[in-house]
C-alpha atoms as one frame of an Amber mdcrd trajectory, in Angstrom:
protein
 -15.051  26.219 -18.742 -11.303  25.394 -19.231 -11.890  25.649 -22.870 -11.745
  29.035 -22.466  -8.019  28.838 -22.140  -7.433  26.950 -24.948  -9.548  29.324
 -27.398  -7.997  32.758 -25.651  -4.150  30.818 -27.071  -5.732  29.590 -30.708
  -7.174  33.578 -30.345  -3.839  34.819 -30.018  -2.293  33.024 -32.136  -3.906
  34.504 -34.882  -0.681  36.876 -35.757  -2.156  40.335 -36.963   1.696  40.859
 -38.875   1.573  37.802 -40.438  -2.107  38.909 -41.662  -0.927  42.389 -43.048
   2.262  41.625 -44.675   0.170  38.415 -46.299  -2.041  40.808 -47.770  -0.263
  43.840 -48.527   3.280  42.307 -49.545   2.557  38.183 -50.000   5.404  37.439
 -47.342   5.647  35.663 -44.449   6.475  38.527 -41.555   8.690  35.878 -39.565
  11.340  36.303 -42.099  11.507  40.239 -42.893  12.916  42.790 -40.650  13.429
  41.389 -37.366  11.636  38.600 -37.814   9.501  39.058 -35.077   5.669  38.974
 -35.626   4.478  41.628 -33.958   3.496  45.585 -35.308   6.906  47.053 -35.249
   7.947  45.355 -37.327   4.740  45.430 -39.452   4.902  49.125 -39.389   8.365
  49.229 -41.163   8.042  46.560 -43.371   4.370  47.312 -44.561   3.884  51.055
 -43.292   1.770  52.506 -41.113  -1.229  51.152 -42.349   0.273  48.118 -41.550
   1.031  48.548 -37.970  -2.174  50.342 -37.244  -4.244  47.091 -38.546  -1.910
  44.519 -36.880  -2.434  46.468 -33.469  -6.487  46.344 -34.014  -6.277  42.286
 -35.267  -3.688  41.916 -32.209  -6.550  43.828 -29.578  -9.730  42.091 -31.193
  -8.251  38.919 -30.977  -7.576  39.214 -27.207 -10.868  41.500 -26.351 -13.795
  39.087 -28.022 -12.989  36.023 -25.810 -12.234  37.401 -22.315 -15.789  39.965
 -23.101 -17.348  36.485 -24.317 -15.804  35.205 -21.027 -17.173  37.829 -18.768
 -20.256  38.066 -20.580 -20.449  33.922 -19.557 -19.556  34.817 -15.359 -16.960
  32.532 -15.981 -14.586  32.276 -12.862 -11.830  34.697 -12.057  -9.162  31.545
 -11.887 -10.270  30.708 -15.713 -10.661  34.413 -16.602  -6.368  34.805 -15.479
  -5.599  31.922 -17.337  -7.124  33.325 -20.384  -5.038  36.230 -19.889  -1.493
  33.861 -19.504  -3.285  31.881 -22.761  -3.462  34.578 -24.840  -0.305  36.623
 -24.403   1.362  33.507 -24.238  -0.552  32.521 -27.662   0.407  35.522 -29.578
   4.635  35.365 -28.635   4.457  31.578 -29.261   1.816  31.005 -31.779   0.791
  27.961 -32.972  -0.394  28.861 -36.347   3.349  30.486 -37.119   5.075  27.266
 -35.337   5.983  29.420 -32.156   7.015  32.253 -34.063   4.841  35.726 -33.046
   5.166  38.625 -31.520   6.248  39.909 -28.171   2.978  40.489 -26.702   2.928
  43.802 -26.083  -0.537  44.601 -27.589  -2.370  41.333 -26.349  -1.102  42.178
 -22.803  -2.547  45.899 -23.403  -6.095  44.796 -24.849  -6.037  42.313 -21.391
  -5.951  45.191 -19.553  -8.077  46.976 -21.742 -10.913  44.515 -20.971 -10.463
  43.712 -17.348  -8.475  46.314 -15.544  -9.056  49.839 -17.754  -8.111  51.925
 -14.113  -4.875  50.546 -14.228  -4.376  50.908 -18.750  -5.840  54.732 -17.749
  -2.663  55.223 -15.776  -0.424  53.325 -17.801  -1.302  55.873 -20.477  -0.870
  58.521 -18.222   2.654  57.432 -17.070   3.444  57.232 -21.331   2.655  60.511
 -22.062   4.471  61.739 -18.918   7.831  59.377 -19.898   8.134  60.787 -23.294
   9.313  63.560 -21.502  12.096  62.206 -19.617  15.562  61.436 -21.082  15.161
  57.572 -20.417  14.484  55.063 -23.036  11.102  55.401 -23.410  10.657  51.267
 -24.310  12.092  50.603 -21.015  10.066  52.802 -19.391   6.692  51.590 -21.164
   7.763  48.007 -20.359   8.095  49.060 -16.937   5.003  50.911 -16.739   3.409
  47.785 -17.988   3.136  47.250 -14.432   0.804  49.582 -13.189  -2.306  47.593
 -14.090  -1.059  44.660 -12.227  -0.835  46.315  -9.243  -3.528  48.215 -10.009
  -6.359  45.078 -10.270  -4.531  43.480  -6.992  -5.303  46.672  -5.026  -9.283
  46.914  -6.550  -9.585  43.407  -5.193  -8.854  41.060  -8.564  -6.381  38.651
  -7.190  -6.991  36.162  -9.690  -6.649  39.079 -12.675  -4.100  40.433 -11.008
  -2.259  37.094 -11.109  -2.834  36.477 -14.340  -1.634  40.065 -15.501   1.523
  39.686 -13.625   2.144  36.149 -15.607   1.237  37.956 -18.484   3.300  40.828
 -18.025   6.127  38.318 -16.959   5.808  36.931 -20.716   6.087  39.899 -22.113
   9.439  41.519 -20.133  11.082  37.691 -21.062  10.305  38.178 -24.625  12.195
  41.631 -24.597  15.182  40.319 -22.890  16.484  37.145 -23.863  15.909  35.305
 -27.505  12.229  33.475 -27.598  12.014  33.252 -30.876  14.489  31.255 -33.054
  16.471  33.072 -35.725  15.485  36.583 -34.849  18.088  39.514 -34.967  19.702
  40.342 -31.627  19.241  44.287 -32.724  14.840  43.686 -32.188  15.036  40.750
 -29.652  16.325  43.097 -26.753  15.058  46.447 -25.136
């Protein structure tokens, strides 16, 4: 079953950005705005529409294999590397030539599928930090935490593992420069 891997980062690579602004403005996302594939940027160089659609591609193309994958009983060791596969697909995609996004919704729709206690809270803690006077990116990419910790303590080791990977992806693609040629002002919390 170590396909599964492989599909869950072809999966992700599938750039829901790329998709939108293709259709809706017959550019290549990696080289408006910030450059960065992901539904940000989407959202303010397509609209809304835009960055509503990229975050449903972005989820569908993360949920269909790991439910395929748990639908199969495939083991929880294969299972976390489909999580590291797929996050890791979508910031480094190989359709866009390692160009994508940062992985935030891919890591989300992960959690979505295999640890939902710990997205609950995580959207909890979100509406709670929107009323705090902290940067409220900071705080969500900090938050992205709680599901981690969350599918350790249910007893998911292997998920857990692979969320913390994962999540470990996703804080390294907010702080230093993964992609090449995109503008400091997006690449950094």
């Amino acid at each position: 079953m170590w396909i599964c891997p492989i599909i869950s980062y072809l999966f992700a690579g599938i750039n829901g950005a790329y998709v939108m602004t293709k259709y809706k403005l017959q550019e290549d996302i990696t080289t408006l705005g910030s450059g960065t594939g992901g539904a940000r940027n989407a959202g303010r160089m397509a609209g809304k529409q835009a960055f509503i659609w990229t975050v449903v591609i972005d989820a569908l193309k993360t949920i269909l294999p790991l439910s395929l994958a748990l639908y199969l009983s495939v083991s929880p060791v294969i299972v976390a590397a489909m999580i590291i596969a797929a996050v890791a697909g979508h910031i480094w995609s190989i359709w866009l030539k390692g160009c994508g996004g940062k992985g935030v919704v891919t890591y989300l729709a992960c959690t979505l599928v295999l640890e939902w206690p710990g997205l609950l809270t995580f959207g909890v803690s979100a509406l709670l930090a929107k009323s705090l006077p902290i940067s409220f990116s900071k705080l969500m990419v900090g938050a992205m935490f709680i599901p981690v910790v969350s599918a350790f303590f249910r007893g998911n080791p292997a998920v857990s593992f692979g969320l913390l990977i994962g999540y470990g992806l996703v804080v390294l693609s907010h702080l230093i420069p993964v992609h090449p040629g995109i503008k400091k002002e997006e690449e950094h919390l």
